[in-house]
FILUMDREN-14260 format. One record per residue (C-alpha): residue in three letters; chain; x, y negated, z. Coordinates in steps of 0.1 Angstrom, whole numbers, plus 5000, padded with zeros to 4 digits. Each point is the difference from the previous one (the first is absolute). Layout:
! residues N
[ALA A [X Y Z]];
...
This chain:
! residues 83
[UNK A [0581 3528 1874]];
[UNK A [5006 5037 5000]];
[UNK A [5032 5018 4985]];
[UNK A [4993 5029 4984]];
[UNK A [5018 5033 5005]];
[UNK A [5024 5006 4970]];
[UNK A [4997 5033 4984]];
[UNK A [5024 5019 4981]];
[UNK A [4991 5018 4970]];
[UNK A [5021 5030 4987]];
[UNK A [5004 5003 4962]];
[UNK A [4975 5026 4982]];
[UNK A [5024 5030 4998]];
[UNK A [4993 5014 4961]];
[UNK A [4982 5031 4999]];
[UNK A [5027 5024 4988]];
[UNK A [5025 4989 5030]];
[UNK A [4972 5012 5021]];
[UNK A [4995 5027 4986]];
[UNK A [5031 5013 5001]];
[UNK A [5008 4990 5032]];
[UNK A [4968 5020 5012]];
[UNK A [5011 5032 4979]];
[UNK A [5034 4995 5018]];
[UNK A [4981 5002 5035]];
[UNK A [4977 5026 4987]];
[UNK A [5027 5025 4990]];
[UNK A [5035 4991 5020]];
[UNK A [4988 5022 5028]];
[UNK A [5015 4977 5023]];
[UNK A [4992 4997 5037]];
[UNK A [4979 4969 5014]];
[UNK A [5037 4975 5005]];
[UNK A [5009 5011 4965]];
[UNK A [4970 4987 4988]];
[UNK A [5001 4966 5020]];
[UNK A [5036 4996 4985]];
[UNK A [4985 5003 4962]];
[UNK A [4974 4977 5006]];
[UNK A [5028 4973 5014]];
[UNK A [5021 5009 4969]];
[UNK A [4969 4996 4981]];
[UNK A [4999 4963 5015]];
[UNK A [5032 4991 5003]];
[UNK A [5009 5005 4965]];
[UNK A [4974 4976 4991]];
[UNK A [5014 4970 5026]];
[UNK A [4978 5009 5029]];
[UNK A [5006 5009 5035]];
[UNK A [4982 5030 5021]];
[UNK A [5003 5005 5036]];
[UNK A [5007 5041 5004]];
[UNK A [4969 5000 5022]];
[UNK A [4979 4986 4978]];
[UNK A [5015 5021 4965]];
[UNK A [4993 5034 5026]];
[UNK A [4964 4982 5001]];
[UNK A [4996 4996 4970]];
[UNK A [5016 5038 4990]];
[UNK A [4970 5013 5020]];
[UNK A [4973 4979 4983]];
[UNK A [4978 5020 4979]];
[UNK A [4996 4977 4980]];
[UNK A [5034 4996 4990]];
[UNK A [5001 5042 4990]];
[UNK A [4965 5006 4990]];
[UNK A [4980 4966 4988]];
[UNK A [4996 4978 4975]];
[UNK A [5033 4982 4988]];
[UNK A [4980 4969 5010]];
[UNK A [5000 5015 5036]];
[UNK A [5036 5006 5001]];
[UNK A [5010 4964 4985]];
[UNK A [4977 4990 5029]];
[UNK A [5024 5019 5026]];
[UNK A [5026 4991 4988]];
[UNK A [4991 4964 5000]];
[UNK A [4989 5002 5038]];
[UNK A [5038 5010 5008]];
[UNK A [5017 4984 4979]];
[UNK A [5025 4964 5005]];
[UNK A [5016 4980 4982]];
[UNK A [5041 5002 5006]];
């Protein structure tokens, strides 16, 4: 019998919250660490936990600046825990 790895899945952000959180990253005119701490805002206001390395990752994804919002619920997912 083998176990299966268990997998966490992150809630579906609405479309507006990323939005905005993307127009915030767009035009803050922060620096790359300003960025990261958004993105762990972002998270932690929602009940999930980001390692700093990972949110600076993340902050340098284009995916989470220029994609799809699919693509940046998809980042966010990959750094994202559960607290």
């Amino acid at each position: 019998m083998s176990l299966l790895p268990c997998t966490m899945v992150v809630e579906k952000f609405p479309a507006t919250e990323l939005s905005a959180l993307r127009e915030d990253l767009l035009q803050s005119g922060l620096d790359s660490r300003q960025v990261a701490e958004l993105i762990r805002g972002f998270l932690t206001e929602r009940g999930y936990g980001v390692s700093f390395d990972d949110a600076r990752t993340a902050a340098a994804s284009a995916e989470v600046l220029f994609g799809s919002l699919q693509r940046m619920q998809e980042t966010l997912e990959k750094v994202a825990f559960f607290m």
